[in-house]
C-alpha positions as CSV (number, residue, x, y, z in Angstrom):
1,X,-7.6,-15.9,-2.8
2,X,-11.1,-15.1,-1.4
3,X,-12.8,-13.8,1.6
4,X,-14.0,-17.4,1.7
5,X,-10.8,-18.9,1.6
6,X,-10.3,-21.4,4.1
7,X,-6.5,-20.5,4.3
8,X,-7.7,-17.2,6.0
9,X,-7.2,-16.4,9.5
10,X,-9.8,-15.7,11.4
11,X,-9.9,-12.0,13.5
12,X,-9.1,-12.1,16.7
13,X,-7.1,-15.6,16.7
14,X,-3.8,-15.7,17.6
15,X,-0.8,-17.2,14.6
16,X,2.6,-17.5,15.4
17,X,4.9,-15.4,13.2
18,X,8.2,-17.3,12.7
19,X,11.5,-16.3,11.7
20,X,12.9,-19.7,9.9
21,X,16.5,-20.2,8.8
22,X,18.2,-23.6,7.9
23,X,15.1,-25.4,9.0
24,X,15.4,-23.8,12.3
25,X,13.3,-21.4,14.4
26,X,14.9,-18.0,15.0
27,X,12.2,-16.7,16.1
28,X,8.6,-17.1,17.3
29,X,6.3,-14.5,18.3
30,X,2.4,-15.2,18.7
31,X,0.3,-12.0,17.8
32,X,-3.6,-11.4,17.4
33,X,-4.7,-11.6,13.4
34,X,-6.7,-8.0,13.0
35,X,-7.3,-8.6,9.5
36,X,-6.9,-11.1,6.6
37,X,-8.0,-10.1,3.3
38,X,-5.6,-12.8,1.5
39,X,-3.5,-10.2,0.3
40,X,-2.4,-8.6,3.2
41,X,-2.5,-10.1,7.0
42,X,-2.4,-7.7,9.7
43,X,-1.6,-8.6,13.5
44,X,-1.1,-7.0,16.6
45,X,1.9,-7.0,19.5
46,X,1.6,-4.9,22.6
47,X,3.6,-5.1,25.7
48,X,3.0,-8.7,28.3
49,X,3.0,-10.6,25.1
50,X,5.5,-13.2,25.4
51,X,7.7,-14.7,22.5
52,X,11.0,-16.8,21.4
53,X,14.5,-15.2,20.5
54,X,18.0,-15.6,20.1
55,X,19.4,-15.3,23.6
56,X,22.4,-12.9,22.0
57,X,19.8,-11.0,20.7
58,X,17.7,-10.9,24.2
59,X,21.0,-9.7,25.8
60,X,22.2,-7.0,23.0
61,X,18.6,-5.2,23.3
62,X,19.0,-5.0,27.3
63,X,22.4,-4.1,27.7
64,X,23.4,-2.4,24.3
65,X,26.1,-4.6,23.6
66,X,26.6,-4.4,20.0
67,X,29.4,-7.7,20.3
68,X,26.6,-9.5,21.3
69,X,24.5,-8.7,18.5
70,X,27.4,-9.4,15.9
71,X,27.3,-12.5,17.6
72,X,24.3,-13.4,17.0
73,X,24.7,-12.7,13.5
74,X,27.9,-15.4,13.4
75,X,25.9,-17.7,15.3
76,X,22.8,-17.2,12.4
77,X,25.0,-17.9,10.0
78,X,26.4,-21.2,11.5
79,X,23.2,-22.3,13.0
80,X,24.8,-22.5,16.7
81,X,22.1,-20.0,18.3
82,X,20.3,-20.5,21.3
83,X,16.2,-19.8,21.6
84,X,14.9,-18.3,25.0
85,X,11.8,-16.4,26.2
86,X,11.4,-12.5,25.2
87,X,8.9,-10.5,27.0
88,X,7.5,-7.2,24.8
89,X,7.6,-4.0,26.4
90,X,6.6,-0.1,26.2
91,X,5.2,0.1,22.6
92,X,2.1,-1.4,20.4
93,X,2.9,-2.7,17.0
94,X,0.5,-3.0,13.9
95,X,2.4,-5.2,11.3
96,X,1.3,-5.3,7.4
97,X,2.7,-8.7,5.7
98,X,2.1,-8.1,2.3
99,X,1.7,-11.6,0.0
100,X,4.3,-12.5,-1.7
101,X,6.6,-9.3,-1.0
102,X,10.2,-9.5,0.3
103,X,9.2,-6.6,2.8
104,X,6.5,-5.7,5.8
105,X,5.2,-2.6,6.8
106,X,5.0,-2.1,10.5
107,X,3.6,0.6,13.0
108,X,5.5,1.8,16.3
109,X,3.4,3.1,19.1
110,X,3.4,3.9,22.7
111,X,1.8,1.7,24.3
112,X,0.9,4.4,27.0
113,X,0.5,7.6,25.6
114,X,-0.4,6.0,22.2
115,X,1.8,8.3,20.7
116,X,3.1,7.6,17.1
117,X,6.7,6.4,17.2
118,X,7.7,5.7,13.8
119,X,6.7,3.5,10.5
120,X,9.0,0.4,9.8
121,X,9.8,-1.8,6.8
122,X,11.4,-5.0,7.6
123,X,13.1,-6.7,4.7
124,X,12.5,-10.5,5.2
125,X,11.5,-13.4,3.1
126,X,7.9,-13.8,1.6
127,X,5.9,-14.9,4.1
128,X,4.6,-18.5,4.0
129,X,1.0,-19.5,5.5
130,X,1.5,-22.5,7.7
131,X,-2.9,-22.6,7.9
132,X,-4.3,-22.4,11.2
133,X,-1.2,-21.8,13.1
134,X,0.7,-18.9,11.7
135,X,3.4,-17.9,8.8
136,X,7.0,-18.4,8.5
137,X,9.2,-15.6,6.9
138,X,13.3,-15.0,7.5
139,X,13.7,-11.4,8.8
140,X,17.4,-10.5,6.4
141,X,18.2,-7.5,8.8
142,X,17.9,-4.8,6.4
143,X,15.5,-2.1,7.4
144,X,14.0,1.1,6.4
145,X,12.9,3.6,9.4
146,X,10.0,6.2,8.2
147,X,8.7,9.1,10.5
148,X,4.9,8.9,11.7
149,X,4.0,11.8,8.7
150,X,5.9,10.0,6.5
151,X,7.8,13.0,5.5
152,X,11.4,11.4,5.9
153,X,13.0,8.2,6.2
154,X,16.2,6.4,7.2
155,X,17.9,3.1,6.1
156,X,18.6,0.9,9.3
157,X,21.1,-2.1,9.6
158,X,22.9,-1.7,6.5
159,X,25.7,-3.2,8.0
160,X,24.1,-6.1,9.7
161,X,22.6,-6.8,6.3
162,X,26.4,-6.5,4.3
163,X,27.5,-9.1,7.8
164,X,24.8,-12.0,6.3
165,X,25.5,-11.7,2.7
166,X,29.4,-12.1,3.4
167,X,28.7,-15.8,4.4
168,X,25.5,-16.4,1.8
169,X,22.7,-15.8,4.9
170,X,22.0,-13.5,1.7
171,X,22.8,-15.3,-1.3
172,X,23.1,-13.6,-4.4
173,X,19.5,-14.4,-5.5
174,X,18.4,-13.1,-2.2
175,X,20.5,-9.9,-2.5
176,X,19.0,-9.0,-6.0
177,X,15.1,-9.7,-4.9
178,X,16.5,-7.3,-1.9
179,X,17.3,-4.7,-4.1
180,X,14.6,-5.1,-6.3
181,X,12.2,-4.5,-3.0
182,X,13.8,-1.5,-1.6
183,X,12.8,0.5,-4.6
184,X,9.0,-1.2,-4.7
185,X,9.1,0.3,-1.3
186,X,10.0,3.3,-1.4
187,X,7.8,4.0,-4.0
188,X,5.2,2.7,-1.8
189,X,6.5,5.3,0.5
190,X,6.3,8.2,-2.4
191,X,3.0,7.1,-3.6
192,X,1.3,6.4,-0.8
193,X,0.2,3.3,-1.5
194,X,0.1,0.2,0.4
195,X,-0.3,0.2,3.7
196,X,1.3,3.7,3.8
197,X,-2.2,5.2,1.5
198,X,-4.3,6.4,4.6
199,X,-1.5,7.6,6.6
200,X,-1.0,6.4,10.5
201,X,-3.6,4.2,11.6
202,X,-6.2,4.6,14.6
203,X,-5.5,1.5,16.8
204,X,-4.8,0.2,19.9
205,X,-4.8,-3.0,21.8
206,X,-8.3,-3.5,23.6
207,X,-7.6,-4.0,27.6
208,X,-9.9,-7.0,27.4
209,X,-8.1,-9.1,24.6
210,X,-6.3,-12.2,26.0
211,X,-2.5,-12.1,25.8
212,X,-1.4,-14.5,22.7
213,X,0.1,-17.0,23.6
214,X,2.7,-19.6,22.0
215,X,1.5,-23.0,21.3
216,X,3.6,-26.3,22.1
217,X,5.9,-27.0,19.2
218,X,6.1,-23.5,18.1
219,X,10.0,-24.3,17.8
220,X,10.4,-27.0,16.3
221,X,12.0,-27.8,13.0
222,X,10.5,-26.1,9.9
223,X,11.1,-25.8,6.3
224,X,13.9,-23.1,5.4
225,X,12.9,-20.1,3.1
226,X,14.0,-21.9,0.0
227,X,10.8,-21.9,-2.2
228,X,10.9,-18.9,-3.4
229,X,13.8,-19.6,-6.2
230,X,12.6,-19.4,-10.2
């Protein structure tokens, strides 16, 4: 894939990053495209940016209630959830999808101070390019936490992660491509390579870009991360 490639995003538009799980929408979050090189696609999310989620999910991040976020996890599994509107708030997030990597690399700031809150690698599905609109991944709960100076890390959601493999959310072939990428990235992480190789980035959200906004349709019925199978 080339600069040229008409499959590129163009800076500054806004795609629709989708979560998709047995040709359903889990989630749908429209962000601003900062770069697209082909290999990797970054965007942007900063507070006012308004998206689709679980509704457990919506209610376990403002109340704590980690019942309803198991829920949501048993509703995942048998595709009985329940989309609603999310609202961001407080920090500014730089996200790295990497092409054809079972992780992303994303950065955690303040969206006031612009203070450095923490690197994060989500463990999800390749990405797939749906061109002109946005890509489709499957977040698979498992996360690794990283400081700003990269000097230490945490895993994250271990549990949630051993919850979806119990009823084949996380198959066998998913678990071992899993496993596979948790040592690709954390030699990233030792390396320095990636999107890790120059350290935190310099960024914020300029006042004068337009809120993204989702596009009619951005839930309807997709094709499930299956592809990706030998």
């Amino acid at each position: 894939m080339t600069d040229t490639d008409s499959s590129l995003f163009q800076l500054g538009t806004t795609v629709v990053r989708r979560d998709v799980h047995a040709d359903r929408v889990w989630t749908a979050m429209p962000q601003r495209v900062i770069d697209d090189t082909g290999h990797v696609l970054t965007l942007a999310y900063w507070p006012g940016i308004e998206s689709l989620a679980p509704t457990t999910w919506i209610t376990s991040t403002r109340t704590g209630d980690d019942a309803t976020r198991q829920q949501g996890l048993d509703d995942l599994a048998a595709g009985t959830w329940t989309l609603g509107p999310y609202r961001w708030e407080n920090t500014e997030l730089l996200s790295h999808f990497l092409t054809g990597e079972w992780f992303s690399v994303h950065c955690f700031q303040n969206a006031t101070t612009k203070e450095p809150l923490r690197w994060y690698v989500n463990f999800e599905h390749p990405y797939r390019r749906r061109p002109g609109l946005g890509i489709d991944t499957m977040d698979l709960a498992l996360d690794l936490v990283v400081t700003p100076d990269l000097s230490g890390h945490h895993w994250k959601d271990t549990e949630e992660y051993a919850q979806l493999r119990r009823p084949g959310v996380v198959d066998d072939y998913v678990g071992r491509q899993i496993e596979q990428a948790r040592g690709r990235a954390i030699a990233m992480l030792d390396e320095r390579t990636g999107p890790f190789a120059g350290g935190w980035p310099t960024w914020e959200a300029d006042p004068s870009w337009p809120l993204p906004t989702l596009p009619p349709g951005a839930d309807e019925a997709a094709t499930a991360m299956t592809p990706y199978r030998p």
